[in-house]
N, C-alpha and C positions, 0 to 999 in steps of 0.2 A: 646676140641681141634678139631680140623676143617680144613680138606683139600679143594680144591675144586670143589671135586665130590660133594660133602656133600651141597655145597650151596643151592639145591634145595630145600632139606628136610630145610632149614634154612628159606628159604623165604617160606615153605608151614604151617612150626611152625611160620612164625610171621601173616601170612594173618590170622590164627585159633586165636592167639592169640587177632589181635587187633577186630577181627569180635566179640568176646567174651569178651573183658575187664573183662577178670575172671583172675588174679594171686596168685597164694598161696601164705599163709603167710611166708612159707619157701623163696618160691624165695623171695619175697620182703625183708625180712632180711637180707640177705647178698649182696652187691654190686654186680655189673657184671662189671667186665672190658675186653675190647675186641684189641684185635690185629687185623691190616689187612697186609699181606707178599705181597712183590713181587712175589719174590722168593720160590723155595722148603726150608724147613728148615735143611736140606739136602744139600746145598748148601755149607756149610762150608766158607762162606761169611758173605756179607750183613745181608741176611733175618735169618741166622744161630746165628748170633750174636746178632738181635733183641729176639730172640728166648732163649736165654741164659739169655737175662734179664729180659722175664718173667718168667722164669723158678724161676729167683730171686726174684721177685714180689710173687710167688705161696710160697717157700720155707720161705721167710719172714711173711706172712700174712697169711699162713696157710688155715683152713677154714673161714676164716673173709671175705675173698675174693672170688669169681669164677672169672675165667680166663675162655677167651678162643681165639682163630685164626683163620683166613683162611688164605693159602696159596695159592701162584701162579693164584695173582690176577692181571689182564691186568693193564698197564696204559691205560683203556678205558672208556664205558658208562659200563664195570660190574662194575669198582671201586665204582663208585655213588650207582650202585644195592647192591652191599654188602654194604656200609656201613651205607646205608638208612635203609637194612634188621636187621641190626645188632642194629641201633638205636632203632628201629619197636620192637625190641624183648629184651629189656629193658636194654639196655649196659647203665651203668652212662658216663663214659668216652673209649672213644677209643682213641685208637693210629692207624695212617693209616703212615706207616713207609717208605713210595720212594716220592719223590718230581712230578711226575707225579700224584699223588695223590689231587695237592694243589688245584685246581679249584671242583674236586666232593667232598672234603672235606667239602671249603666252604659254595657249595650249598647245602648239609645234613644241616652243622650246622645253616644258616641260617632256615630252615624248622623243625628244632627241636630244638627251643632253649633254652631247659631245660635240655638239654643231653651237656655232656663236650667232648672237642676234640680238639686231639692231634699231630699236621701232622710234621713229622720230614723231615727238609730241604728245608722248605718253607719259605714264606715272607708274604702270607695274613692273617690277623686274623678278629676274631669276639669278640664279649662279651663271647661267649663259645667255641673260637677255639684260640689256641696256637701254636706256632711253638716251635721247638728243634732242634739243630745241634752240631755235633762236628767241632771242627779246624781240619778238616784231613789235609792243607797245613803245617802244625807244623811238623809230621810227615815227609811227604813227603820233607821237606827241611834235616831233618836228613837222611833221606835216600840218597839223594842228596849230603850230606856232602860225607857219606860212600861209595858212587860210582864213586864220586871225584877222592876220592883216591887210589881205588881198581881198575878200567878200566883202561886197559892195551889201550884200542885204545881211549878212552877221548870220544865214543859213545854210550849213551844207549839207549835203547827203551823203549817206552810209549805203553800200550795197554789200548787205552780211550772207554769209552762205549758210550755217548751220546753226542755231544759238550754244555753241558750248561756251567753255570759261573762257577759250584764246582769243574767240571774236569779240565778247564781250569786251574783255580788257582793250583790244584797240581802237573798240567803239570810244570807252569811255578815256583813253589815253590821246586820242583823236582832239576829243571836247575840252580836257581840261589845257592841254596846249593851246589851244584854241582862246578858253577865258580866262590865260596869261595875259593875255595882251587884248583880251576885246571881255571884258566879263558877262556881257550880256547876249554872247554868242549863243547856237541854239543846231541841233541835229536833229533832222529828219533823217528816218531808215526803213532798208527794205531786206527781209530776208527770202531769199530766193530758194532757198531748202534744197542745195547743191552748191558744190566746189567750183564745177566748170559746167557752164550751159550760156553759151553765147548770147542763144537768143534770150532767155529768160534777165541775163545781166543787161543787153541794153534794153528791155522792158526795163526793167524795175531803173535805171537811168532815167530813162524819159517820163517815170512815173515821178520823180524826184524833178526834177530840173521842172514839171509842169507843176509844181507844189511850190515853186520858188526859191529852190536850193539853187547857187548857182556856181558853186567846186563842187565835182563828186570824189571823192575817197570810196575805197573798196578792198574788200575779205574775197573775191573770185580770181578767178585764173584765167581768165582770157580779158586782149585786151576791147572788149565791144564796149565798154563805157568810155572808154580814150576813145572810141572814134568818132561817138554818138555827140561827144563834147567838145571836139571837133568840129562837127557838122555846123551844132549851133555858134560856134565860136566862143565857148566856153573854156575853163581850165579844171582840170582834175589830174591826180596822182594815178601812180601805176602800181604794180602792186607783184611782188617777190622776183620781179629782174627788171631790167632795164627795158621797158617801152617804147621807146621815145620815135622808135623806126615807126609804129602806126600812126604817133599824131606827135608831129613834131610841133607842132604850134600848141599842143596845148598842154602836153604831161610837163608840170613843175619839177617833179623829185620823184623818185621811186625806189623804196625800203629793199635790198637786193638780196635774196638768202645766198650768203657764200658756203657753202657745204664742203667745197674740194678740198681746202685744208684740211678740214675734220675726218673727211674718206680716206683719205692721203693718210693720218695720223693713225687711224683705227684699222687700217690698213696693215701697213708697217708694223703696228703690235702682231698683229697675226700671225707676218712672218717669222716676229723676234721671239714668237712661242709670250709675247708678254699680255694679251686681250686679255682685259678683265670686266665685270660689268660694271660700269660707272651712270650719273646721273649728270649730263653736260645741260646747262642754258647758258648759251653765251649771246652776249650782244653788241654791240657799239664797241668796247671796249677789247676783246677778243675776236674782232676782223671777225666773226661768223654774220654780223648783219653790216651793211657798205650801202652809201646812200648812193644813189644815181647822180650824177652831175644835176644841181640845180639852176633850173631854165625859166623862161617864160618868166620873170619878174622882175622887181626893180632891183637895181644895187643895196636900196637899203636892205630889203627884205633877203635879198642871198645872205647879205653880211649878218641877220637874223640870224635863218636858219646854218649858218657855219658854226657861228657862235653856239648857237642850241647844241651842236652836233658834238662841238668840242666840250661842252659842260657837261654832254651828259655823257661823254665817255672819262671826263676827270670825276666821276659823281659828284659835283657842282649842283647839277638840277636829277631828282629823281620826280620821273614822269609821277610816281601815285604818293606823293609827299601829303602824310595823312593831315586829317582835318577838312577833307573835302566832304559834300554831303549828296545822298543821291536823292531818288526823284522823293521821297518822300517828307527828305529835308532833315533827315538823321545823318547823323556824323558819321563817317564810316576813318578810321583808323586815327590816329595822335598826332598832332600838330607838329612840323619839325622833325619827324621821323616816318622813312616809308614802310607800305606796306611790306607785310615778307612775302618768300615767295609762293609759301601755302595758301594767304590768304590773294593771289593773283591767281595761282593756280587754281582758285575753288568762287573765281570770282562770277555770281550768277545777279548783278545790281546795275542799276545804270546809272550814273550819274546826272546831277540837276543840270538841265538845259538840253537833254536828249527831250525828245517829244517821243511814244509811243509804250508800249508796253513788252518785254518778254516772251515768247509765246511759254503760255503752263506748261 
């Protein structure tokens, strides 16, 4: 395991390394698989819950395996450094786990094309690079169902971290759950132009909550909006694991990234000589997304969102069932049929009843 003070000593172990092409038999016996974080794993988010899945990668495979990570690695030119160092220094397969990651993924795995790679939340691939995602809009439409019904004023707030396609969509998979059951529901948002930053997410909370939202929902990785809503005695969602320990009073539900099956799976190819590169989104339906225990509400409203949870894993209810219309009051996709998943993948619109604009 590997923070990243430690990168140094990582790149000065693989310059000795490849100067010498000297490896023991020990190492070469057992695989290496490698992690690269955004985030602290500490974070009790994102990077937190990729963390959990190797943890299930390590506890399933035992000594068959070496694992290891670096944490709170830039979307920059380090991304390419570490995981060129981490190729250099004989990883079989990596995972490099934030979408920011997708272009220094590619150029490693083009440059070592005998090494396997892993990039979750991406769209390019190679002979040895793969993508993986969850439906986090699955989620976020049950959440939407649940804030439907439970907002006293028919406003919630969005706390988004970056404008790409995946936040987008669960902005607006958020709102349309939402004007299932309330049509004249309505979202205020704030984009905070980062993943994790504590202090900036309960700012932009309290920026929301003093606008008259009164659920928050959120695209960040720490829990400072659960605590902030909290304070006021408010209700808000958590967001890619379970919450609930910082604010037991007030987190509802929270969309939980299960990855350790998948690690486990991709894994075990590796060993069986069978890794090839595939294109995974899985959701609701393939245990890769798992709601949190649903709290803090009424019985009706649970028996709600169960229902929600169960239709949209029978596809019963698809969250972007076209004929919805965005802010400018054009139709966006055909009535009775949803979206694909190119046009979710390339989704840059928001739908009617968001309040605010895009950034250009």
């Amino acid at each position: 395991m590997m923070n990243r003070r430690a990168f140094n000593t990582l790149l000065g172990g693989t310059a000795a390394a490849v100067g010498s092409g000297l490896v023991t038999s020990a190492e070469a016996a057992v695989p290496k698989v490698a992690f690269v974080y955004l985030g602290p794993v500490g974070d009790f988010g994102w990077t937190y819950q990729h963390e959990v899945g190797r943890q299930e990668v390590v506890k399933h495979f035992g000594d068959k395996v070496s694992t290891s990570f670096i944490e709170n690695v830039p979307e920059s030119a380090d991304a390419e450094r570490v995981i060129a160092a981490l190729a250099a220094k004989g990883n079989q397969l990596i995972f490099t786990t934030s979408f920011g990651y997708m272009n220094p993924t590619l150029k490693v795995a083009t440059q070592k094309p005998k090494t396997f790679f892993e990039h979750c939340a991406g769209y390019k691939h190679a002979d040895n690079l793969g993508t993986y995602n969850v439906r986090f809009y699955e989620g976020r439409y049950i959440q939407g169902v649940i804030a439907g019904k439970m907002s006293k004023t028919g406003v919630i707030g969005y706390i988004g971290s970056i404008p790409i396609p995946e936040v987008v969509m669960g902005m607006n998979a958020t709102l349309l759950g939402m004007r299932s059951v309330n049509p004249n529901a309505k979202m205020k948002f704030v984009f905070i132009n980062s993943w994790y930053d504590p202090g900036k997410e309960g700012d932009a909370c309290k920026a929301l909550l003093d606008q008259g939202c009164d659920i928050i929902t959120q695209h960040t990785d720490s829990p400072a909006a659960l605590q902030v809503c909290e304070q006021r005695g408010l209700k808000a969602f958590g967001e890619a694991t379970d919450m609930i320990k910082f604010a037991s009073k007030t987190q509802l539900t929270s969309p939980v990234n299960n990855w350790g099956p998948y690690y486990v799976k991709r894994v075990q190819a590796l060993l069986d000589g069978t890794w090839k590169t595939d294109d995974i989104w899985g959701g609701l339906d393939a245990d890769m997304l798992v709601m949190a225990p649903y709290r803090n509400m009424p019985d009706d409203v649970m028996a709600l969102a169960k229902s929600t949870e169960a239709d949209i894993k029978a596809g019963k209810i698809l969250p972007f069932n076209g004929g919805m219309k965005d802010q400018s009051g054009a139709q966006k996709g055909t009535a009775g049929k949803s979206l694909d998943d190119g046009q979710l993948a390339s989704m840059n619109w928001l739908v009617e009843g968001i309040e605010g604009k895009l950034p250009s």
